[in-house]
PADRENPA-567166 format. One line per 4 residues: number of its first residue (from 1); their letters; for each residue z, x, y of C-alpha. Coordinates in steps of 0.05 Angstrom, whole numbers, plus 32768, in hexadecimal, padded with zeros to 4 digits. Each point is the difference from the previous one (the first is absolute). Layout:
! PADRENPA-567166
NUM = A = Z,X,Y ~ ...
//
This chain:
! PADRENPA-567166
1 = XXXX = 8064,7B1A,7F16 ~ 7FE6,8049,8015 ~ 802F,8038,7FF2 ~ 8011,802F,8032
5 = XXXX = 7FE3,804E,7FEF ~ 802F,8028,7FE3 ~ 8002,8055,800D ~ 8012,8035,7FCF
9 = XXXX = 7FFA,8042,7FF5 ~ 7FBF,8010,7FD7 ~ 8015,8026,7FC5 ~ 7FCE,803E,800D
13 = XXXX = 802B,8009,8043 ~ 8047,8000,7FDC ~ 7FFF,804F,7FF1 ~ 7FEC,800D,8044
17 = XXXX = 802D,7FD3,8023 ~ 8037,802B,7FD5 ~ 7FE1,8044,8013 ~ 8006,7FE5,8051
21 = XXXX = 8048,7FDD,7FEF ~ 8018,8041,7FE1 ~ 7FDE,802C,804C ~ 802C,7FCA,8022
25 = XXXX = 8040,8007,7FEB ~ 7FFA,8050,7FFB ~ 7FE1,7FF6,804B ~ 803C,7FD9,800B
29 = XXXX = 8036,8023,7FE0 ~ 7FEB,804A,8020 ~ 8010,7FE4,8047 ~ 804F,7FF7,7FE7
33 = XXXX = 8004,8047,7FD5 ~ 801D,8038,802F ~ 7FC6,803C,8007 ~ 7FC5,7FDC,7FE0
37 = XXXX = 7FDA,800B,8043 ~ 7FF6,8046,7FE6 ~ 7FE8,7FDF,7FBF ~ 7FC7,7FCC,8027
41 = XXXX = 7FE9,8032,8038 ~ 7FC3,8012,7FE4 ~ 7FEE,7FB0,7FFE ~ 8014,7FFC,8043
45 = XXXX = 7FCF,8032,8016 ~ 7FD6,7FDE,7FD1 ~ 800E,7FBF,8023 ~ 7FEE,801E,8046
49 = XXXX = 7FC8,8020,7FF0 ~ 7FDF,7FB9,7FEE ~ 801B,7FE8,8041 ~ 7FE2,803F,8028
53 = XXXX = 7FB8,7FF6,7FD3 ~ 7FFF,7FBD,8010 ~ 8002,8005,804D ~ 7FCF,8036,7FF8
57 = XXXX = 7FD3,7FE4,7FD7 ~ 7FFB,7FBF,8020 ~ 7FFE,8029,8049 ~ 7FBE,8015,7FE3
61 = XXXX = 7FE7,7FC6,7FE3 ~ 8000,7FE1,803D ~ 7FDF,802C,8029 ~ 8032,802F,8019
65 = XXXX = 8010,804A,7FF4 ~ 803D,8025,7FE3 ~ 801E,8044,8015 ~ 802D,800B,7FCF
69 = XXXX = 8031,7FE5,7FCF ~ 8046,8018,7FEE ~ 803F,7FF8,7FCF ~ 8044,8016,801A
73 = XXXX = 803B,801B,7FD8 ~ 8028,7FC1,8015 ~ 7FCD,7FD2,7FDF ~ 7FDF,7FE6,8042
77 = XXXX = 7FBC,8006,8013 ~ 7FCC,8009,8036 ~ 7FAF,7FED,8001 ~ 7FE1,801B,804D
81 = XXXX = 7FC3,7FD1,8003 ~ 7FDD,7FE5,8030 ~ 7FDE,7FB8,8004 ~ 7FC7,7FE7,8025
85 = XXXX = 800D,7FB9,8005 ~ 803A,7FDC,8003 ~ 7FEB,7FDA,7FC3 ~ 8004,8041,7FD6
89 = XXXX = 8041,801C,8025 ~ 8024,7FB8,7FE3 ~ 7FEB,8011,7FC1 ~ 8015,804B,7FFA
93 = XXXX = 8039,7FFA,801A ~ 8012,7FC1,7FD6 ~ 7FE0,8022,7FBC ~ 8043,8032,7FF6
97 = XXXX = 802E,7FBF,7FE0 ~ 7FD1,7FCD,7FEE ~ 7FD6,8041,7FD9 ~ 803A,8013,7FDB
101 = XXXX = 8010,7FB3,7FEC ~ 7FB5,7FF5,7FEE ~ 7FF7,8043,7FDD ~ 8041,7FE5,7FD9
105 = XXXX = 7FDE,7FBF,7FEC ~ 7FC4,8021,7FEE ~ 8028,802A,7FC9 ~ 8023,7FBB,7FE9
109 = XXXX = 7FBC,7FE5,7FFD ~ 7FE3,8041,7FD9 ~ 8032,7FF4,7FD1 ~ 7FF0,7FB5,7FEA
113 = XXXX = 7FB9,8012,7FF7 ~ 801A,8037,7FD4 ~ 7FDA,8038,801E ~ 800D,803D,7FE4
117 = XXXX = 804A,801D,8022 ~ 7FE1,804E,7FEE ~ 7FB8,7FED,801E ~ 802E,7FD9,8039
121 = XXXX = 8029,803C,8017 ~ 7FCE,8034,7FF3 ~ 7FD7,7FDD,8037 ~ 803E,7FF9,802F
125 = XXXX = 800D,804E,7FF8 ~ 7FB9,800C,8017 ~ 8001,7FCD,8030 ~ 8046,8023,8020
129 = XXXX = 7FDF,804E,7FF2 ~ 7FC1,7FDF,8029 ~ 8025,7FE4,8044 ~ 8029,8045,7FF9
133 = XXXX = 7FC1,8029,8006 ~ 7FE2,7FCE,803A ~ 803A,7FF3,8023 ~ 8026,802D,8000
137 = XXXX = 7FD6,8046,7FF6 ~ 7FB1,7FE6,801D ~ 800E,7FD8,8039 ~ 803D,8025,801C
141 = XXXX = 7FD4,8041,7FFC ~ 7FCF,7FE0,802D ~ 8037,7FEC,8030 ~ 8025,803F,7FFF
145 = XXXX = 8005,7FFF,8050 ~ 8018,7FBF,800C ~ 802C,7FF0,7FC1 ~ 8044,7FEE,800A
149 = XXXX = 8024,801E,7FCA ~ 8011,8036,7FE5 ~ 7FE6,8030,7FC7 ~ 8044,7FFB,7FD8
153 = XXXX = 7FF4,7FAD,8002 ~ 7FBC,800B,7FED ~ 8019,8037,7FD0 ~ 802F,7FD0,7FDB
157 = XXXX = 7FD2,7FCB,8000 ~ 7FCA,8025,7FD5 ~ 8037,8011,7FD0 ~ 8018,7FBB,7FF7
161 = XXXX = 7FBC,7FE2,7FF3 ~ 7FDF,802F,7FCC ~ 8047,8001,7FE2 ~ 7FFD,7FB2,8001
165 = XXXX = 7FB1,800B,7FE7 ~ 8010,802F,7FC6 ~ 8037,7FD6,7FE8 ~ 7FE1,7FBE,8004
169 = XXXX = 7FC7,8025,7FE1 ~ 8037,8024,7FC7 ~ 8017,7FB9,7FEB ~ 7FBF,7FE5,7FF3
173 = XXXX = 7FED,8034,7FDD ~ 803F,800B,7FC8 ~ 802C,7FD1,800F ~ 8004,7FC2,7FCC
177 = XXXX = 7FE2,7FC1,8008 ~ 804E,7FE5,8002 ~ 8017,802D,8033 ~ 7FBB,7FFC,802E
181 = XXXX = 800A,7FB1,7FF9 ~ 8045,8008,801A ~ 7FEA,8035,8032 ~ 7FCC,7FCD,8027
185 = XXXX = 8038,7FC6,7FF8 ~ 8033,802D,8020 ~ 7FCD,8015,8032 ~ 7FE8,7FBC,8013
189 = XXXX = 804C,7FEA,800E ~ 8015,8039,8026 ~ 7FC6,7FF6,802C ~ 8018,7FAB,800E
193 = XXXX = 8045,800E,800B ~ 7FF2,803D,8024 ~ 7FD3,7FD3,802F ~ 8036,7FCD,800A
197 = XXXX = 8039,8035,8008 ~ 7FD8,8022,803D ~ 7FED,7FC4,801F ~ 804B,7FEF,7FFD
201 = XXXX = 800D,8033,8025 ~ 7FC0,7FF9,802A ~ 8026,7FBA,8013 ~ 803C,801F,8012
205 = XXXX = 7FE0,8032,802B ~ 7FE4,7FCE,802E ~ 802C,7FCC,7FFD ~ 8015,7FE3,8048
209 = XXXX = 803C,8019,8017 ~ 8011,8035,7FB8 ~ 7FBF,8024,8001 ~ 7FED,803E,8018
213 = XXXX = 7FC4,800C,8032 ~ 7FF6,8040,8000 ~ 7FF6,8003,7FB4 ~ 7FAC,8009,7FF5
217 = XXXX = 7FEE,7FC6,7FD0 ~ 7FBB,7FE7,7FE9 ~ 8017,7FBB,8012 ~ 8014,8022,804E
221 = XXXX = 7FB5,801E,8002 ~ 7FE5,7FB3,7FF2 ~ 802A,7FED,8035 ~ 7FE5,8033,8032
225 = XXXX = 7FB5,7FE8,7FE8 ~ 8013,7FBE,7FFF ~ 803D,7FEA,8037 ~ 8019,7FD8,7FC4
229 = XXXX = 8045,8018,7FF1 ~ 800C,802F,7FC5 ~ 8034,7FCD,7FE5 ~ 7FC3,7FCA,7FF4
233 = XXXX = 7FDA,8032,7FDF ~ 8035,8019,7FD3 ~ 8010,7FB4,7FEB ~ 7FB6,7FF1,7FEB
237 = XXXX = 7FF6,8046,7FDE ~ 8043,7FE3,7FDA ~ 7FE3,7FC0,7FEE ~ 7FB6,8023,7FF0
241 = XXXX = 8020,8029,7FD2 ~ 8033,7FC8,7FCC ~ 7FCA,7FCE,8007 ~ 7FD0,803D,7FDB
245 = XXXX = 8035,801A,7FD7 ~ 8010,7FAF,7FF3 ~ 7FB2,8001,7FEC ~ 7FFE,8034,7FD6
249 = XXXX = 8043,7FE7,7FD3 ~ 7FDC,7FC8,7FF8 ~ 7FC5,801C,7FE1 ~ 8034,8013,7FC1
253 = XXXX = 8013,7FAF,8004 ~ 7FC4,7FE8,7FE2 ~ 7FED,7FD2,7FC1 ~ 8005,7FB9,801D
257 = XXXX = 8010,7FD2,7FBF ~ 7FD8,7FC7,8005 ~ 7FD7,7FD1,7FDB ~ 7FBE,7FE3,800D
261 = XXXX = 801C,7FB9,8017 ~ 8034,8024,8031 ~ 7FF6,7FFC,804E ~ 801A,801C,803B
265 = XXX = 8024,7FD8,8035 ~ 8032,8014,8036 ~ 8042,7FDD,8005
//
Protein backbone atom coordinates (compact mmCIF):
# COMPACT_ATOMS: atom_id res chain seq x y z
CA UNK A 1 0.00 0.00 0.00
CA UNK A 2 1.90 3.41 -0.81
CA UNK A 3 2.75 5.54 2.16
CA UNK A 4 1.92 8.95 2.30
CA UNK A 5 5.32 11.47 2.25
CA UNK A 6 6.29 12.47 5.37
CA UNK A 7 8.12 16.29 6.09
CA UNK A 8 10.80 17.09 8.53
CA UNK A 9 13.15 19.45 9.20
CA UNK A 10 16.53 18.62 7.46
CA UNK A 11 19.10 18.50 10.04
CA UNK A 12 21.56 21.16 8.26
CA UNK A 13 18.46 23.70 8.76
CA UNK A 14 17.99 22.96 12.64
CA UNK A 15 20.69 25.72 13.78
CA UNK A 16 19.17 28.11 11.56
CA UNK A 17 15.69 27.53 12.32
CA UNK A 18 17.01 28.28 16.10
CA UNK A 19 18.95 31.43 15.06
CA UNK A 20 15.29 32.69 13.25
CA UNK A 21 13.19 31.15 16.37
CA UNK A 22 15.45 32.96 18.81
CA UNK A 23 14.87 36.81 16.14
CA UNK A 24 11.16 35.80 16.75
CA UNK A 25 10.53 35.78 20.03
CA UNK A 26 13.04 38.84 20.74
CA UNK A 27 10.94 40.46 17.64
CA UNK A 28 8.03 39.50 19.62
CA UNK A 29 8.80 40.20 23.06
CA UNK A 30 10.23 44.05 22.22
CA UNK A 31 6.63 45.04 21.04
CA UNK A 32 5.35 44.33 24.96
CA UNK A 33 8.68 45.97 26.84
CA UNK A 34 7.90 49.75 27.67
CA UNK A 35 10.66 52.08 25.63
CA UNK A 36 12.21 49.45 23.39
CA UNK A 37 11.15 51.65 20.38
CA UNK A 38 14.18 53.67 21.25
CA UNK A 39 16.06 50.34 21.29
CA UNK A 40 14.68 49.13 17.41
CA UNK A 41 14.68 52.67 15.67
CA UNK A 42 17.62 52.28 13.83
CA UNK A 43 15.93 48.93 12.23
CA UNK A 44 13.01 50.78 11.61
CA UNK A 45 14.80 53.24 9.49
CA UNK A 46 16.53 50.30 8.36
CA UNK A 47 13.17 48.74 7.49
CA UNK A 48 12.04 51.88 5.48
CA UNK A 49 14.79 52.48 3.75
CA UNK A 50 14.29 48.93 1.96
CA UNK A 51 10.75 49.98 1.44
CA UNK A 52 11.83 53.55 -0.07
CA UNK A 53 14.82 51.50 -2.34
CA UNK A 54 12.46 49.28 -3.46
CA UNK A 55 9.90 51.69 -5.02
CA UNK A 56 12.84 53.41 -6.40
CA UNK A 57 14.58 50.90 -7.73
CA UNK A 58 11.82 49.14 -9.36
CA UNK A 59 10.47 52.93 -10.61
CA UNK A 60 13.64 52.66 -12.62
CA UNK A 61 13.65 49.33 -13.69
CA UNK A 62 10.72 49.86 -15.35
CA UNK A 63 11.28 52.68 -17.27
CA UNK A 64 10.50 55.54 -15.10
CA UNK A 65 12.56 58.24 -13.33
CA UNK A 66 13.09 59.17 -9.63
CA UNK A 67 13.51 62.70 -8.09
CA UNK A 68 14.42 61.92 -4.92
CA UNK A 69 14.20 59.62 -2.01
CA UNK A 70 13.76 60.42 1.71
CA UNK A 71 13.74 58.95 5.44
CA UNK A 72 11.80 60.88 8.06
CA UNK A 73 12.47 61.11 11.81
CA UNK A 74 9.08 59.37 12.43
CA UNK A 75 10.18 56.28 10.45
CA UNK A 76 8.02 56.99 7.25
CA UNK A 77 9.18 57.48 3.93
CA UNK A 78 8.77 59.17 0.60
CA UNK A 79 10.18 58.08 -3.18
CA UNK A 80 9.05 61.27 -5.94
CA UNK A 81 9.12 59.13 -9.17
CA UNK A 82 7.57 59.32 -12.03
CA UNK A 83 6.26 56.33 -14.37
CA UNK A 84 5.69 56.11 -17.93
CA UNK A 85 3.28 53.49 -18.26
CA UNK A 86 0.82 52.35 -16.17
CA UNK A 87 2.38 48.96 -16.16
CA UNK A 88 5.49 50.39 -14.35
CA UNK A 89 3.40 52.89 -12.04
CA UNK A 90 1.58 49.27 -10.60
CA UNK A 91 4.70 48.06 -9.98
CA UNK A 92 6.44 51.01 -8.11
CA UNK A 93 4.03 51.79 -6.23
CA UNK A 94 3.33 48.12 -5.20
CA UNK A 95 7.36 47.34 -4.76
CA UNK A 96 7.45 49.43 -1.10
CA UNK A 97 5.67 46.04 0.94
CA UNK A 98 6.03 43.28 -1.29
CA UNK A 99 10.12 44.56 -1.54
CA UNK A 100 10.52 44.53 1.96
CA UNK A 101 8.73 40.89 2.30
CA UNK A 102 10.87 39.60 -0.71
CA UNK A 103 14.09 41.24 0.41
CA UNK A 104 13.14 39.31 3.82
CA UNK A 105 12.87 35.97 2.04
CA UNK A 106 15.81 36.52 0.20
CA UNK A 107 17.93 36.80 3.60
CA UNK A 108 15.98 33.52 4.88
CA UNK A 109 16.98 32.00 1.70
CA UNK A 110 20.77 33.37 1.97
CA UNK A 111 20.86 31.75 5.06
CA UNK A 112 19.98 28.00 4.03
CA UNK A 113 22.46 28.18 1.35
CA UNK A 114 24.88 29.22 4.02
CA UNK A 115 26.28 32.16 2.31
CA UNK A 116 28.60 33.91 4.18
CA UNK A 117 26.44 36.41 6.95
CA UNK A 118 29.93 38.91 6.82
CA UNK A 119 30.09 38.65 2.81
CA UNK A 120 25.95 38.95 3.18
CA UNK A 121 25.86 42.23 5.10
CA UNK A 122 28.91 43.74 3.76
CA UNK A 123 27.03 43.72 0.37
CA UNK A 124 23.73 45.08 1.99
CA UNK A 125 25.87 48.07 3.57
CA UNK A 126 27.09 48.87 0.10
CA UNK A 127 24.02 48.25 -1.44
CA UNK A 128 22.17 50.87 1.28
CA UNK A 129 25.58 53.48 0.98
CA UNK A 130 24.81 53.04 -3.01
CA UNK A 131 20.81 54.06 -3.22
CA UNK A 132 21.97 56.84 -0.49
CA UNK A 133 24.39 58.38 -2.93
CA UNK A 134 21.77 57.90 -6.09
CA UNK A 135 18.80 58.68 -4.46
CA UNK A 136 19.10 60.68 -2.31
CA UNK A 137 22.36 63.01 -3.20
CA UNK A 138 22.58 62.42 -7.54
CA UNK A 139 19.17 62.52 -8.63
CA UNK A 140 17.77 65.12 -6.17
CA UNK A 141 20.72 67.45 -7.30
CA UNK A 142 19.50 67.24 -10.77
CA UNK A 143 15.99 68.03 -9.62
CA UNK A 144 16.82 70.73 -7.31
CA UNK A 145 13.96 73.05 -8.84
CA UNK A 146 11.20 70.83 -8.80
CA UNK A 147 11.84 68.59 -5.64
CA UNK A 148 9.38 68.46 -3.13
CA UNK A 149 11.20 68.25 -0.04
CA UNK A 150 13.19 69.77 1.89
CA UNK A 151 17.05 69.93 2.52
CA UNK A 152 16.68 68.88 6.32
CA UNK A 153 14.64 65.50 4.85
CA UNK A 154 17.18 65.12 2.43
CA UNK A 155 19.78 66.05 5.16
CA UNK A 156 18.60 63.27 7.49
CA UNK A 157 18.25 60.88 4.94
CA UNK A 158 22.04 60.89 3.94
CA UNK A 159 22.84 60.44 7.55
CA UNK A 160 20.70 57.52 8.06
CA UNK A 161 21.93 55.64 5.06
CA UNK A 162 25.79 55.85 5.23
CA UNK A 163 25.15 55.35 9.03
CA UNK A 164 23.04 52.22 8.04
CA UNK A 165 26.09 51.58 5.25
CA UNK A 166 29.02 51.86 7.75
CA UNK A 167 27.35 49.72 10.21
CA UNK A 168 26.19 47.02 8.06
CA UNK A 169 29.62 47.36 6.64
CA UNK A 170 31.24 47.41 10.71
CA UNK A 171 29.47 44.04 11.40
CA UNK A 172 30.75 42.26 8.55
CA UNK A 173 33.85 43.28 9.04
CA UNK A 174 34.52 42.39 13.14
CA UNK A 175 31.65 41.13 14.22
CA UNK A 176 31.68 37.13 14.88
CA UNK A 177 30.38 34.67 12.72
CA UNK A 178 27.70 34.01 15.75
CA UNK A 179 26.65 37.38 16.14
CA UNK A 180 26.60 38.26 12.06
CA UNK A 181 24.45 34.90 11.84
CA UNK A 182 22.08 36.28 14.34
CA UNK A 183 22.36 39.76 12.87
CA UNK A 184 20.92 38.59 9.17
CA UNK A 185 18.24 36.28 11.17
CA UNK A 186 17.14 39.27 13.19
CA UNK A 187 17.25 41.33 10.09
CA UNK A 188 15.32 39.01 7.87
CA UNK A 189 12.41 38.86 10.65
CA UNK A 190 12.11 42.41 11.36
CA UNK A 191 11.74 42.98 7.74
CA UNK A 192 8.35 40.05 7.58
CA UNK A 193 6.70 41.28 10.48
CA UNK A 194 7.47 44.69 9.77
CA UNK A 195 5.71 44.04 6.26
CA UNK A 196 2.68 42.53 7.87
CA UNK A 197 2.46 45.16 10.74
CA UNK A 198 2.28 48.12 8.03
CA UNK A 199 0.06 46.49 5.84
CA UNK A 200 -2.10 46.07 9.02
CA UNK A 201 -2.32 49.26 9.32
CA UNK A 202 -2.39 49.91 5.55
CA UNK A 203 -5.89 47.81 6.01
CA UNK A 204 -7.10 49.83 8.57
CA UNK A 205 -6.46 52.97 6.77
CA UNK A 206 -8.71 52.17 3.98
CA UNK A 207 -11.09 50.15 5.43
CA UNK A 208 -14.85 51.19 4.45
CA UNK A 209 -16.39 53.10 6.81
CA UNK A 210 -12.92 53.26 9.70
CA UNK A 211 -10.38 54.44 7.25
CA UNK A 212 -9.08 57.57 6.54
CA UNK A 213 -9.04 59.23 2.98
CA UNK A 214 -7.03 61.81 3.24
CA UNK A 215 -4.08 59.68 4.47
CA UNK A 216 -1.46 59.30 1.17
CA UNK A 217 -0.97 55.49 0.81
CA UNK A 218 0.80 53.50 -1.95
CA UNK A 219 -2.20 51.32 -2.10
CA UNK A 220 -4.44 55.05 -2.58
CA UNK A 221 -1.90 56.00 -5.54
CA UNK A 222 -2.87 52.35 -7.28
CA UNK A 223 -6.22 53.32 -6.81
CA UNK A 224 -5.93 56.69 -8.52
CA UNK A 225 -3.92 54.67 -11.50
CA UNK A 226 -6.14 52.06 -11.37
CA UNK A 227 -10.11 53.05 -10.18
CA UNK A 228 -9.74 49.80 -8.18
CA UNK A 229 -10.23 50.63 -4.59
CA UNK A 230 -7.21 50.88 -2.27
CA UNK A 231 -8.92 48.26 0.03
CA UNK A 232 -8.53 45.49 -2.92
CA UNK A 233 -5.12 46.38 -3.33
CA UNK A 234 -4.17 46.32 0.22
CA UNK A 235 -5.89 42.71 0.56
CA UNK A 236 -3.82 41.15 -2.35
CA UNK A 237 -0.50 42.99 -1.30
CA UNK A 238 -1.61 40.99 2.15
CA UNK A 239 -2.03 37.75 0.60
CA UNK A 240 1.26 38.36 -1.88
CA UNK A 241 3.19 38.82 0.96
CA UNK A 242 2.25 35.28 3.70
CA UNK A 243 1.91 33.24 0.67
CA UNK A 244 6.00 34.43 0.02
CA UNK A 245 6.85 34.51 3.53
CA UNK A 246 4.70 30.91 3.62
CA UNK A 247 7.29 30.06 0.67
CA UNK A 248 10.22 30.92 2.08
CA UNK A 249 9.43 28.90 5.70
CA UNK A 250 9.05 26.25 3.74
CA UNK A 251 12.33 26.20 2.14
CA UNK A 252 13.74 25.39 5.98
CA UNK A 253 10.94 22.30 5.85
CA UNK A 254 12.77 20.20 3.63
CA UNK A 255 14.10 16.43 3.70
CA UNK A 256 11.07 14.37 2.51
CA UNK A 257 11.64 10.73 4.15
CA UNK A 258 10.87 8.41 1.68
CA UNK A 259 11.85 5.20 0.19
CA UNK A 260 12.20 4.15 -3.28
CA UNK A 261 8.81 2.03 -3.34
CA UNK A 262 6.85 5.14 -1.77
CA UNK A 263 4.31 7.20 -3.98
CA UNK A 264 2.41 10.18 -3.82
CA UNK A 265 -1.33 10.24 -3.84
CA UNK A 266 -3.87 12.87 -2.63
CA UNK A 267 -6.59 11.88 -0.24
Amino acid sequence: MPKKMKYKIAEDARPQITLLLIATVITIALWFIPFTDYLVYPIRLFVTFIHEGSHALVAVLTGGSVKSLTIAAAGSGVVYSASTSLFGALFTSSAGYLGTTIFGVILLYLMRRNVSSPKVLFCLGGSIGVITIVFGVIFPFFNFLSLNVGIGSLGFTIAVGLALSVGLMALALYASPRIANFAIAFLAIQCLTNALSDLKTLFFINAPLMGNDNISTDAGNMAAATGVPAIVWTIMWIVISVAVIGLGIRMYMAAKSASPTDSVFID
